[in-house]
C-alpha positions in Angstrom: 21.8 20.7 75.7 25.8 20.8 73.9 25.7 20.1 70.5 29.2 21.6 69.6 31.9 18.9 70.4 34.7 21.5 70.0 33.7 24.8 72.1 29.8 24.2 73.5 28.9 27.5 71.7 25.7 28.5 70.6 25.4 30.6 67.8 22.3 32.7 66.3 22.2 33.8 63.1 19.8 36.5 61.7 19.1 37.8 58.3 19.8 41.3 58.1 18.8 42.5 54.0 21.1 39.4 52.4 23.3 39.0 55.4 23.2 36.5 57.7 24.0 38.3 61.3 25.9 35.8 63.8 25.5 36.7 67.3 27.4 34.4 69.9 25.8 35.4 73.2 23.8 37.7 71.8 26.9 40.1 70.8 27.7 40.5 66.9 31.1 39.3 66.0 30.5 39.3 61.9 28.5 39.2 59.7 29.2 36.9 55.9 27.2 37.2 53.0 26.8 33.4 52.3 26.8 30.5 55.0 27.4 28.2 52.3 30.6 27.0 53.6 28.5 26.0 56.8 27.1 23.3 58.3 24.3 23.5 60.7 23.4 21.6 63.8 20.0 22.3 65.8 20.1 24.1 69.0 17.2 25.0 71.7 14.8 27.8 70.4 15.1 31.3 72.8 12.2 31.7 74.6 12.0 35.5 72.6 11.5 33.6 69.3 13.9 36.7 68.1 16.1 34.2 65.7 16.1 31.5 63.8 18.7 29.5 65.9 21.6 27.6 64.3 24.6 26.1 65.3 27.1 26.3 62.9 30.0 23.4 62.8 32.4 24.2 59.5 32.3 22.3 56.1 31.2 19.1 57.0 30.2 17.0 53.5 26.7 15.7 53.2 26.2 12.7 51.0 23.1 11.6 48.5 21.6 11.5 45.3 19.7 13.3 43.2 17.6 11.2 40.1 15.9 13.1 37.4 12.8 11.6 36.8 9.9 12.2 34.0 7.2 10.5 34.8 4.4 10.2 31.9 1.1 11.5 33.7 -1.0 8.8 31.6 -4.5 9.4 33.2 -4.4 13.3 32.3 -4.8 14.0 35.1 -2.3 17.4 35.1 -2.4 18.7 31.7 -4.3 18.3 28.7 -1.9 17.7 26.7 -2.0 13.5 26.1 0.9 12.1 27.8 2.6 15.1 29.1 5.7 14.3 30.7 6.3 16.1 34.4 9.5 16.5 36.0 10.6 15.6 39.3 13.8 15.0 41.1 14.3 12.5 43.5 16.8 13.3 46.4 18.0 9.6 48.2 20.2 9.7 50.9 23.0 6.9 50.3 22.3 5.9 53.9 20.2 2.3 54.1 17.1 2.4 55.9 14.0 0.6 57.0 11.6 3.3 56.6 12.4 6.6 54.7 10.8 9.8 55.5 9.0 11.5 52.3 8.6 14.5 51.9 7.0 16.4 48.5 8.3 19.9 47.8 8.0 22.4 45.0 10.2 24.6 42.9 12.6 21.8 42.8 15.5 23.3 41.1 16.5 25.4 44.0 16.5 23.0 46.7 19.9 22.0 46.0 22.3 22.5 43.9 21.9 20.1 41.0 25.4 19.9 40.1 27.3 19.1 43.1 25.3 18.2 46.4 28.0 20.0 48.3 28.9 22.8 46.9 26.5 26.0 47.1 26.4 29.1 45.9 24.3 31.1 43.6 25.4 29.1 40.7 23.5 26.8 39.0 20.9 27.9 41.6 19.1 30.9 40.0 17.8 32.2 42.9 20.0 30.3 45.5 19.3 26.9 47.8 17.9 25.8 50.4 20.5 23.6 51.1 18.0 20.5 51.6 19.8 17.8 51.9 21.8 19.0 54.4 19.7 20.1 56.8 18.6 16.0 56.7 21.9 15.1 57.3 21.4 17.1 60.7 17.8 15.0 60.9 19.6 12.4 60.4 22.7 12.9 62.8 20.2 13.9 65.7 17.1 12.0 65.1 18.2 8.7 63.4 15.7 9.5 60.3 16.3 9.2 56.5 14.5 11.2 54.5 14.0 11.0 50.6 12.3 14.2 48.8 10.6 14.5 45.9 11.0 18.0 44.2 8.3 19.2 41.6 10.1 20.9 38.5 8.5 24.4 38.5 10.4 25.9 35.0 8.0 24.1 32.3 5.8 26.9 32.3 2.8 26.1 34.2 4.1 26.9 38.3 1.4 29.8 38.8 -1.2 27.3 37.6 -0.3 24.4 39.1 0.2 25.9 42.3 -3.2 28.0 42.9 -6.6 26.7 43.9 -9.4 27.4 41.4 -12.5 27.8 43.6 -15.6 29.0 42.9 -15.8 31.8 46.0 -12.1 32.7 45.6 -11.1 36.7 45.6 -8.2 38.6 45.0 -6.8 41.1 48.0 -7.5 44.5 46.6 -3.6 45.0 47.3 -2.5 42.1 45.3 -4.4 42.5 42.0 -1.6 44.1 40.1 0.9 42.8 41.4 -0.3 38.7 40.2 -0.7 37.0 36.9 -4.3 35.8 35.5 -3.2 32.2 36.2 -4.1 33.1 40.2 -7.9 33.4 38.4 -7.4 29.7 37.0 -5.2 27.4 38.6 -5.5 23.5 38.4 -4.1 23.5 42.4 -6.4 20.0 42.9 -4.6 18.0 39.4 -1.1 18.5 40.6 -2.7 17.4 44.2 -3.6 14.2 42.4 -0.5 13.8 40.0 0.9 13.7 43.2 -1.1 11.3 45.6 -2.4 9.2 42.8 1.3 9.1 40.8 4.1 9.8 42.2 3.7 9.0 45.5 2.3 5.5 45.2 5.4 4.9 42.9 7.5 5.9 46.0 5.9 3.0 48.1 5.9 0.9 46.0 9.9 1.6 45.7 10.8 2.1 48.7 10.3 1.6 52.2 8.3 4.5 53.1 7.2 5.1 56.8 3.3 6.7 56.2 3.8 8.7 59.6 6.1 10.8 57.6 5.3 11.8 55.1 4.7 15.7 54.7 4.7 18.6 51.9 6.7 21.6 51.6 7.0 25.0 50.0 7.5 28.5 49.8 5.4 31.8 48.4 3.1 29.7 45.7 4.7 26.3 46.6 4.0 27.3 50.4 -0.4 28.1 49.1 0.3 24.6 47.6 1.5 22.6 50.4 -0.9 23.9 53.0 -4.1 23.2 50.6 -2.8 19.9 49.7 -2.2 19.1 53.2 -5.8 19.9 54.2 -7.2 18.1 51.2 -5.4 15.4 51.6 -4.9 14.7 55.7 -4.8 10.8 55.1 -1.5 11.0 53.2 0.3 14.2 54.7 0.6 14.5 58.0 2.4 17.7 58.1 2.8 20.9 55.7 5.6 23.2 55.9 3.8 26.5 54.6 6.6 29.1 53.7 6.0 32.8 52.6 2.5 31.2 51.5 0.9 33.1 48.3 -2.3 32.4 51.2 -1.9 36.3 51.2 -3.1 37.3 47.6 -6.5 36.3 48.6 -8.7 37.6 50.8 -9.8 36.1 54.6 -12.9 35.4 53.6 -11.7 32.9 50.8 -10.5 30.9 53.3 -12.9 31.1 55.9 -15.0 29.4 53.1 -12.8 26.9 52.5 -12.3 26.1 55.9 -16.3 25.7 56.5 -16.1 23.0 53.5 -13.8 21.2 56.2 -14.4 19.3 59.0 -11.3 19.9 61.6 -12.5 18.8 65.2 -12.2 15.5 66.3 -10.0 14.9 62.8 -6.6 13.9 62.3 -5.3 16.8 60.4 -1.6 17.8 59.6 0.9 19.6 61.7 1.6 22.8 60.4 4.6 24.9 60.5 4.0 28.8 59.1 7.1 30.6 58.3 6.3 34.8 57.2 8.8 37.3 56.7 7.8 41.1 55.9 10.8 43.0 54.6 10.8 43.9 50.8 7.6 44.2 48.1 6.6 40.6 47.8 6.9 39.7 51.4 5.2 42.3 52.7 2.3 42.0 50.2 2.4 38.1 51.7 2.8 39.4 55.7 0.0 42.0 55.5 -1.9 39.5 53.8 -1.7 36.6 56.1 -2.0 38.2 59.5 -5.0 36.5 60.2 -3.7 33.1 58.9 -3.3 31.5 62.1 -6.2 32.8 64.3 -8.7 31.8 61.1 -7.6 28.0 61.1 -8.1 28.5 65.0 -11.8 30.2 64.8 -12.6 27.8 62.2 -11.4 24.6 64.8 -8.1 23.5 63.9 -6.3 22.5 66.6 -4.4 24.5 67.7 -1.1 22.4 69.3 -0.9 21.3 65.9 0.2 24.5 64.7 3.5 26.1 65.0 4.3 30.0 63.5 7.5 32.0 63.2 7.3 35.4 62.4 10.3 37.6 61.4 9.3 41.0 59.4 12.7 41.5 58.7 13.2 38.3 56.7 13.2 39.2 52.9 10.9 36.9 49.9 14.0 34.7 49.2 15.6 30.9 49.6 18.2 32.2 52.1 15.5 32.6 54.7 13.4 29.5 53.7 16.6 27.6 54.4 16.5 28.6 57.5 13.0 28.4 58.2 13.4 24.5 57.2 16.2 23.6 59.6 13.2 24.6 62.2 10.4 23.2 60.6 12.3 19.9 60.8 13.3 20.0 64.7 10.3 21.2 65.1 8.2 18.0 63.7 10.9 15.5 64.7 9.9 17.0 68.4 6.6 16.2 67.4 7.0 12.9 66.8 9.4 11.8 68.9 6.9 13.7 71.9 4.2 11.1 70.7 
C-alpha cells in the first residue's frame, strides 16, 4: 500500500527517552525532539510489532473547532455540590457530515492545543498534546469519517476521584500503595459514567447527527482505568475503549477477576478494545508490572478475544508523546474493524 504521493516511503518512528527515533528502512537517519511540525498518514503495521508505524508528510494544516462548554449537572448526579458546573470541550470538525463519530475522552486540556489547533508545542499544553484532531484529519482523509470528541476537563480538582471505581472488593497492589493518593480508596468512577451517558452524550444526539456504531471512549493512565470500565459498564453506548497506560495496574488481579465475574461476556456484544502499555520510567513501569495479566484475565474470564487488540513497548515512557502515537493506531486499528464488518 503507497500512501506518500511524493517518494512512496515508509517511515517508523520510535520513542527513544523523549525522542522520536525515525528509521526509513529500518536504518536511523535522525532523530528530532518534537514531531510537531509533522503530519502523519497511516501505514501497514510490521509483522514484529517493534514500532508504532507512521508516515510522516510535512506541515499539512488540520482544520476544526474547539467549544468550551459548562454544562450544569442538575440531577447531582457527579458532585454534591447543587448545580455544580462540569467542563467539557467540544472538538467539531468544520467538515459537514451525515453521521459524526463520537468519541469521549479525558484529561481534555492536553488533547490539543487550546489556543491554536495547529500549532503544537509544549505551550499552553502543560504536559504536551496528543495532537487529536489531527490524527482525525488522517481518519478522515483515509476512511471518509468525521469525528467530534468530547474532552472531560480534568483541572477542577476532582480527576483522581472521578476517574477510579469505588468497589466494595477492590485492593491496592502492594507496589502501588505509596506511590497513589486516598482518592484511589474512594472514587465516584460510576457518577462521571453517568454524567456522561445520561448528560452529555444524549445532548450530543440530540445536536448532532451521531452514527451509534461509533461511538467509543478514550484515555490514558487514570483516564485509560476510566475508559475501559465505562466501556464494560456501559457496552450499549460504547462500542470501543481505547485503554492507554491504564491506572488498571494499581490494583490487584484479583480486583478484576471479580469484577469480571459480575459480567456476563460470552454470547455479548461487548466493546473493541485497544490496550496501549509502555514500561520505561517510575509511573510506567509501576503501570506495566501491574497489568501483565490484563489481557489474558479478560480472556480467562471470556471476552472475546478478536475483540481485543494490545501493543506493548517497555521502552515507551508515562507521557502524551507516546499516547499520541498509540492513538494514530488505535484509530486504523478500529476503522479496520469496521470497515472489515
Amino acid at each position: 500500500m503507497k500512501f506518500d504521493l511524493k517518494n512512496n516511503k515508509k517511515i517508523k518512528i520510535e520513542q527513544v527517552d523523549d525522542f522520536y527515533q525515525i528509521q526509513y528502512h529500518d536504518k536511523n537517519v535522525e532523530k528530532i525532539k518534537d514531531c510537531s511540525l509533522y503530519e502523519g498518514i497511516f501505514i501497514e503495521p510490521s509483522k514484529d510489532k517493534k514500532f508504532l508505524n507512521y508516515h510522516i508528510e510535512i506541515d499539512r494544516p488540520t482544520y476544526g473547532t474547539i467549544k468550551v462548554v459548562s454544562l450544569t449537572d442538575y440531577k447531582n448526579i457527579t458532585y454534591k455540590k447543587e448545580n455544580f458546573e462540569k467542563v467539557i470541550q467540544v472538538y467539531v470538525p468544520n467538515n459537514i457530515s451525515k453521521d459524526f463519530g463520537l468519541i469521549i475522552m479525558f484529561d481534555s486540556d492536553n488533547l490539543y492545543s487550546i489556543e491554536d489547533l495547529t500549532k503544537y508545542t509544549d505551550s499552553p499544553d502543560d504536559y504536551g498534546s496528543w495532537e487529536v484532531n489531527r490524527t482525525l484529519e488522517l481518519v478522515k482523509r483515509k476512511y471518509n469519517k468525521d469525528f467530534i470528541v468530547v474532552g472531560i476537563s480534568s483541572k477542577d480538582g476532582y480527576r483522581d476521584q472521578e476517574l477510579t471505581f469505588n468497589l466494595s472488593y477492590q485492593e491496592i497492589r502492594k507496589e502501588a500503595k505509596n506511590e497513589i493518593s486516598d482518592s484511589f480508596y474512594n472514587g465516584r468512577l460510576d457518577n462521571i459514567g453517568r454524567f456522561i451517558t445520561e448528560s452529555v452524550i444524549p445532548i450530543l444526539i440530540e445536536k448532532f447527527p451521531i452514527d451509534l456504531n461509533y461511538i467509543g471512549i478514550a484515555g490514558a493512565s487514570s483516564g485509560g482505568l476510566a475508559s475501559f470500565y465505562l466501556s464494560l459498564v456501559y457496552p450499549n453506548i460504547f462500542k470501543f475503549s481505547f485503554v492507554f497506560s491504564p491506572a488498571n495496574g494499581v490494583f490487584s488481579d484479583e480486583t478484576f477477576i471479580k469484577l469480571y465475574k459480575t459480567m456476563e461476556f460470552k454470547n455479548k456484544n461487548v466493546p473493541y478494545i485497544y490496550y496501549y502499555q509502555g514500561g520505561t520510567g517510575s509511573v510506567e513501569s509501576l503501570l506495566y508490572k501491574g497489568n501483565l495479566n490484563f489481557v489474558n484475565n479478560l480472556i480467562q474470564a471470556g471476552y472475546p478475544q478478536e475483540k481485543i487488540e494490545s501493543y506493548i513497548n517497555e521502552s515507551f515512557r508515562h507521557n502524551e508523546i507516546a499516547w499520541r502515537l498509540a492513538f494514530v493506531n488505535a484509530m486504523d486499528w478500529i476503522m479496520n474493524v469496521n470497515e472489515k464488518k
